[in-house]
C-alpha positions as CSV (number, residue, x, y, z in Angstrom):
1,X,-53.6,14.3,-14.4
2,X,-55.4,17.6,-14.1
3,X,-58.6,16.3,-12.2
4,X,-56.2,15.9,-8.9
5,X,-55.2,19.7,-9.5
6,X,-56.8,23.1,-9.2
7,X,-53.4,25.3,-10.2
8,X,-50.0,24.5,-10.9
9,X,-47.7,27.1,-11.9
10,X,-44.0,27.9,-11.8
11,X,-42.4,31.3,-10.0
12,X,-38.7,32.5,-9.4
13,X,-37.0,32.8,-6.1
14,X,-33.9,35.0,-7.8
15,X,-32.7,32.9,-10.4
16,X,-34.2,29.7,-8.5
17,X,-37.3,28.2,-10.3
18,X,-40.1,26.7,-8.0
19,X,-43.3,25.4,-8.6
20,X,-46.6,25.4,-6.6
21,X,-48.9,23.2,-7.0
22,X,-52.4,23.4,-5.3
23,X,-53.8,19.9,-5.2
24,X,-57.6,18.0,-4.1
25,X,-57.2,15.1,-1.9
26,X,-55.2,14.7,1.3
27,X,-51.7,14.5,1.1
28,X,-49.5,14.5,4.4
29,X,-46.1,15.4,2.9
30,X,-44.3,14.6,6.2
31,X,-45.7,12.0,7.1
32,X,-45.0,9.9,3.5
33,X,-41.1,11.0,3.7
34,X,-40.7,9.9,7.0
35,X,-42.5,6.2,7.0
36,X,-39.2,4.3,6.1
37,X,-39.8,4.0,2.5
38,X,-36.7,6.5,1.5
39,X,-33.8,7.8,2.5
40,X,-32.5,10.5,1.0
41,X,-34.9,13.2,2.4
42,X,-33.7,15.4,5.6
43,X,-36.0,17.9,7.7
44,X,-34.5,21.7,7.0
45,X,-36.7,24.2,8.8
46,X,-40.4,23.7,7.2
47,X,-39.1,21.9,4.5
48,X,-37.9,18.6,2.9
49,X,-34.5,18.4,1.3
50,X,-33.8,15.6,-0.9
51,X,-31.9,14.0,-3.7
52,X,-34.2,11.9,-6.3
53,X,-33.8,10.8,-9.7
54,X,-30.6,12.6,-9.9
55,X,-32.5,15.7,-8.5
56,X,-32.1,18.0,-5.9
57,X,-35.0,20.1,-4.5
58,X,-37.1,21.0,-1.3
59,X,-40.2,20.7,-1.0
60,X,-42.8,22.7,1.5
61,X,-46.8,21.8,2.1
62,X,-48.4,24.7,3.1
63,X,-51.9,25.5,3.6
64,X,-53.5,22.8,0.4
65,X,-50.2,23.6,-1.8
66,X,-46.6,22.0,-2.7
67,X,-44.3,24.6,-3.2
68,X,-41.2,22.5,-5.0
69,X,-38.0,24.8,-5.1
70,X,-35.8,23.6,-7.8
71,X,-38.3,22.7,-10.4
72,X,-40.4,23.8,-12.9
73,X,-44.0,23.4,-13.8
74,X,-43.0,20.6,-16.5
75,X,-40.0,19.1,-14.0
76,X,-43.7,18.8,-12.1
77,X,-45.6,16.9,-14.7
78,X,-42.5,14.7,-16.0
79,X,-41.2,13.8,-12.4
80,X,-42.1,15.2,-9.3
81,X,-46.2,14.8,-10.1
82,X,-45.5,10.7,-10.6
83,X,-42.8,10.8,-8.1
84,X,-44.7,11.9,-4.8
85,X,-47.4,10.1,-6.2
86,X,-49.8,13.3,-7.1
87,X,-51.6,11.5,-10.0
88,X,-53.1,8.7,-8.5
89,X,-56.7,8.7,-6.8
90,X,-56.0,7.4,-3.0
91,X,-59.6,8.5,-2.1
92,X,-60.4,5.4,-4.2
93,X,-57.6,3.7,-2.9
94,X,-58.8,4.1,0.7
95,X,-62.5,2.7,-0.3
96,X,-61.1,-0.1,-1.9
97,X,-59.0,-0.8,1.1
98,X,-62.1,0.1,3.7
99,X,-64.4,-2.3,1.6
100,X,-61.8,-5.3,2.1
101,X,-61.0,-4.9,5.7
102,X,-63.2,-3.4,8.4
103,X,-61.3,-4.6,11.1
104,X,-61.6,-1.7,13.9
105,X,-57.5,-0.8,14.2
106,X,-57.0,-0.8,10.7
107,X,-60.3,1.4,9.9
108,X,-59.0,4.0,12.9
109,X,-55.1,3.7,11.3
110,X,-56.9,4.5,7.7
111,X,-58.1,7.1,9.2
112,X,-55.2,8.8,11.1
113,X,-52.8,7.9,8.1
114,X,-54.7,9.6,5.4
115,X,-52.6,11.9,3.5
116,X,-49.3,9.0,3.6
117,X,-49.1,8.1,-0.3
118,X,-46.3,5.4,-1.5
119,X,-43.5,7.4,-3.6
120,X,-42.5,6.1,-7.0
121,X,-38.6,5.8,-6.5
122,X,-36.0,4.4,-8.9
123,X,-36.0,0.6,-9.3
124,X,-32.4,0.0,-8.8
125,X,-32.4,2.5,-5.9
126,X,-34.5,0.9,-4.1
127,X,-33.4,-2.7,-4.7
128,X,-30.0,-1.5,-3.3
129,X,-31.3,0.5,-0.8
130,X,-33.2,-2.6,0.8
131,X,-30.3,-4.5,1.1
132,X,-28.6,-2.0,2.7
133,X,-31.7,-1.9,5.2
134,X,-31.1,-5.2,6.6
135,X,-30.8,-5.6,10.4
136,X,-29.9,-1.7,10.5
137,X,-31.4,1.5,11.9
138,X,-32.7,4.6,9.7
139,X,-30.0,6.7,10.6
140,X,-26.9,3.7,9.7
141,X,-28.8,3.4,6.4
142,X,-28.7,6.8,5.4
143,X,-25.6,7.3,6.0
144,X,-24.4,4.2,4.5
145,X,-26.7,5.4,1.2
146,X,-24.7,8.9,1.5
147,X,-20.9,7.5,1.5
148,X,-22.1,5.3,-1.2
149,X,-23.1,8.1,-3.6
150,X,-20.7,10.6,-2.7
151,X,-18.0,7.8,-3.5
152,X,-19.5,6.2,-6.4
153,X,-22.8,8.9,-7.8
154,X,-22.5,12.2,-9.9
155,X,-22.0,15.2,-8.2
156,X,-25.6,17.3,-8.2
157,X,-25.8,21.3,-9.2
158,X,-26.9,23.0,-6.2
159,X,-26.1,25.9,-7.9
160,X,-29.1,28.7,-6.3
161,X,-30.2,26.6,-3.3
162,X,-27.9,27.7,-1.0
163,X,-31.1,29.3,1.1
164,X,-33.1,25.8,0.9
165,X,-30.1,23.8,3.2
166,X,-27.4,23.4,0.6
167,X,-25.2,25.9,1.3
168,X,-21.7,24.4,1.7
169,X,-22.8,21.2,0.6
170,X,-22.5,18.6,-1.8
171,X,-25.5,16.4,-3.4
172,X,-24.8,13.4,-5.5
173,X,-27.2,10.9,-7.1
174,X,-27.4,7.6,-6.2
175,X,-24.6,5.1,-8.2
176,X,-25.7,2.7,-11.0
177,X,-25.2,-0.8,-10.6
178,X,-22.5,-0.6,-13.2
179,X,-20.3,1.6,-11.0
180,X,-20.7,-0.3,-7.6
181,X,-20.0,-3.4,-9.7
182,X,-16.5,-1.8,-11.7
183,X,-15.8,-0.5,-7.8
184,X,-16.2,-4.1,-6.0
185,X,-16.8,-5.8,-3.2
186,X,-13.7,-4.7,-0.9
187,X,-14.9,-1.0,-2.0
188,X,-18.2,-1.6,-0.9
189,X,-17.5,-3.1,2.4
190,X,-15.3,-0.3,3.2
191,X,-18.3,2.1,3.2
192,X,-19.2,0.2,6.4
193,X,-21.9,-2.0,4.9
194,X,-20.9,-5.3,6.5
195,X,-22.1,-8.2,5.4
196,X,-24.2,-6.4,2.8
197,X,-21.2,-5.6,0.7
198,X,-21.4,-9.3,-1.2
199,X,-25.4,-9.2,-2.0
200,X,-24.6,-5.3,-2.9
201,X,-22.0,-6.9,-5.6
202,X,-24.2,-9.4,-6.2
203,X,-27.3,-7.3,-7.0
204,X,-25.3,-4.8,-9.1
205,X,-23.9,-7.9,-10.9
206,X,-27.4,-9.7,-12.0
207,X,-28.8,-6.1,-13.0
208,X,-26.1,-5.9,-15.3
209,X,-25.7,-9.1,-16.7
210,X,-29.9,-8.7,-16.8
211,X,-30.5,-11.8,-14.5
212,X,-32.7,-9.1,-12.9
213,X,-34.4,-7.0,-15.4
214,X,-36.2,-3.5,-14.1
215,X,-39.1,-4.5,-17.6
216,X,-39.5,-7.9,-17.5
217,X,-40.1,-7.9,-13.3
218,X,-42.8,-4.9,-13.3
219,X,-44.2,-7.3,-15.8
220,X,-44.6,-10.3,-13.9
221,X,-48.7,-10.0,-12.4
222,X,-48.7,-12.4,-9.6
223,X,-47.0,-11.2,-6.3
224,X,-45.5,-14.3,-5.6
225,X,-43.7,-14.8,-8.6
226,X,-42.3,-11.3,-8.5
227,X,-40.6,-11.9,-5.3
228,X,-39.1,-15.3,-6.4
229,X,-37.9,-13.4,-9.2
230,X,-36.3,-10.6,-6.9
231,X,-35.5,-13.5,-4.6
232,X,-32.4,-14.7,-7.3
233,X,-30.7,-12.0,-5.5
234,X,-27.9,-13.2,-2.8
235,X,-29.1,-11.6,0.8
236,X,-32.5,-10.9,-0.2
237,X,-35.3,-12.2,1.4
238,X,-39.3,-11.9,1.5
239,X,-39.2,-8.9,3.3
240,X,-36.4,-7.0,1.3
241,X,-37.8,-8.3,-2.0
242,X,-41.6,-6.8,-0.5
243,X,-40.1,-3.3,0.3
244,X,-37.9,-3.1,-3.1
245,X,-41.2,-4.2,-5.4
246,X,-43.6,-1.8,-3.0
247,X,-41.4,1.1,-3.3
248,X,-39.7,1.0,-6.3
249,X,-41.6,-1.3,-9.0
250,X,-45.1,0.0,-9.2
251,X,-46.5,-2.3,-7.4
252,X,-49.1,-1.6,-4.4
253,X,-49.9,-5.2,-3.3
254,X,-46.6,-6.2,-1.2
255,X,-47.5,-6.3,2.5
256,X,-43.3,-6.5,3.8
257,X,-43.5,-7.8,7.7
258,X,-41.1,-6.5,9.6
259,X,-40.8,-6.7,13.6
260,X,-43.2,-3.7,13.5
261,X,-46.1,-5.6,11.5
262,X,-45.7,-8.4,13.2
263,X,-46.4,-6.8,16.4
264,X,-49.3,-5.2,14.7
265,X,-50.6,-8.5,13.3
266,X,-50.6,-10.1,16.4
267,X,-51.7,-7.1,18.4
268,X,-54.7,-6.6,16.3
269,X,-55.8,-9.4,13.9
270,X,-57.3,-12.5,14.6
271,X,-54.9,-15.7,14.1
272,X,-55.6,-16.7,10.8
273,X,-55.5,-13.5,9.2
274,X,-53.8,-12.7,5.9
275,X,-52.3,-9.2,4.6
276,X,-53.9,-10.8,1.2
277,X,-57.7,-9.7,2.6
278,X,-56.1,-6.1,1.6
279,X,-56.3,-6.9,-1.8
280,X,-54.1,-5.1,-4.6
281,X,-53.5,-2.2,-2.5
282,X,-52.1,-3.8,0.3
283,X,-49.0,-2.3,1.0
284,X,-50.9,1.2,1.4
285,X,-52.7,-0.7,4.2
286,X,-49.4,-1.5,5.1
287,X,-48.0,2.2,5.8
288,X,-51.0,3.4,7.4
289,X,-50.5,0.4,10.5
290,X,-47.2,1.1,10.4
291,X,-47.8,4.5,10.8
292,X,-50.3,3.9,13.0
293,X,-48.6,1.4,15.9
294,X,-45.1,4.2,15.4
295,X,-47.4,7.3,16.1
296,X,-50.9,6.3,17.8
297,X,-50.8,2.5,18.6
């Protein structure tokens, strides 16, 4: 881990820990928490606040640094480092992705994008969350996420960050399958999830009985067979199953096709062509069009 890092080290605000963390390599902090890959993460000022792993913290870039309020120099290394996705070499990443595809938009969109890394999130979280994504708009889903884990998660400590958008506020982490399945499906459909309420229950039901296992799916190599596996799932489809194995399985080589990469696909590729020219790191190929046709295209 320390070859991405020049210094990291932890200070106190008050009683508040935070740790900064001066880093090699770009990194656009805004840009990879607000690419429709999570939801829990809210501008406040120059900051990000955001709920992860059962976590609560804002986080800053400034100037070649992290500064992560809330957390320690080990919080750093045991979850925040993996998290944002601070240990992995996207420089290579970028030249693997520039030797596959030279197509003109996508080199110009690598280029733009640079700094937009994929975050490690919790499996289950993001299976759910994907669901709940369905035919809806950023702003439905997040709130939707919210009422479902200020009804059903455990209330966070926000004990000290009352200057970092807490203040009169309450954080809780997202629910485990086990309590959305003890709450049920007339529960879950009153939090105004629709017609996602059944594949919510249904999802919380085969990670329980372990018809869906978190070990034996980031197991599985081929890509298709992951999704199929995902696919067992009631309501969830190619494109949810991409986003929940991209985001929340370790996986780089899900290319999801939404309305927005279709439009890009069409717009920019020939006919014939296939995400699978990316290679294994096609979902970061992914992000930087998508990033690219919402901000430049």
């Amino acid at each position: 881990m320390s070859e991405f890092f020049i210094n990291i080290k932890t200070e106190y605000e008050g009683e508040l820990p935070f740790v900064r963390v001066r880093y090699e390599g770009a990194y656009n902090l805004a840009k990879t928490l607000d690419c429709g890959q999570c939801f829990r993460w809210e501008r406040v000022g120059d900051a990000w606040l955001g709920v992860a792993h059962g976590r609560l913290v804002s986080v800053k870039q400034v100037d070649g640094e992290l500064i992560i309020y809330n957390s320690t120099k080990e919080d750093f290394e045991n979850i925040w480092c993996h998290y944002f996705a601070l240990d992995e070499d996207y420089d290579e990443i970028d030249r693997e992705l520039l030797r596959n595809c030279q197509n003109p938009t996508f080199v110009k969109a690598l280029n733009k994008g640079r700094g937009i890394r994929i975050l490690h999130q919790d499996a289950w979280e993001s299976v759910c969350s994907f669901i709940i994504s369905q035919n809806n708009n950023i702003p439905r889903i997040k709130k939707i996420i919210d009422a479902l884990s200020f009804a059903l998660g455990k209330q966070i400590d926000t004990k000290n960050m009352e200057n970092h958008g807490a203040s009169g506020r309450e954080f809780y982490s997202f629910p485990t399958a086990e309590a959305i399945l003890n709450a049920g499906e007339d529960f879950i459909f009153s939090l105004k999830t629709g017609f996602r309420a059944k594949y919510i229950i249904d999802a919380a039901q085969k990670w329980c009985d372990g018809t869906v296992n978190e070990a034996e799916l980031k197991q599985i190599e081929a890509l298709d067979d992951a999704l199929d596996y995902l696919c067992k799932v009631k309501g969830i489809g190619l494109k949810v199953a991409s986003c929940a194995l991209l985001f929340g399985f370790e996986r780089r080589d899900p290319f999801p096709v939404d309305v927005w990469m279709k439009r890009v696909l069409d717009k920019y590729f020939e006919k014939d062509f296939s995400p699978s020219t990316f290679g294994k790191y096609a979902g970061v190929a992914q992000q930087y069009l998508f990033d690219f046709e919402r901000n430049q295209g």
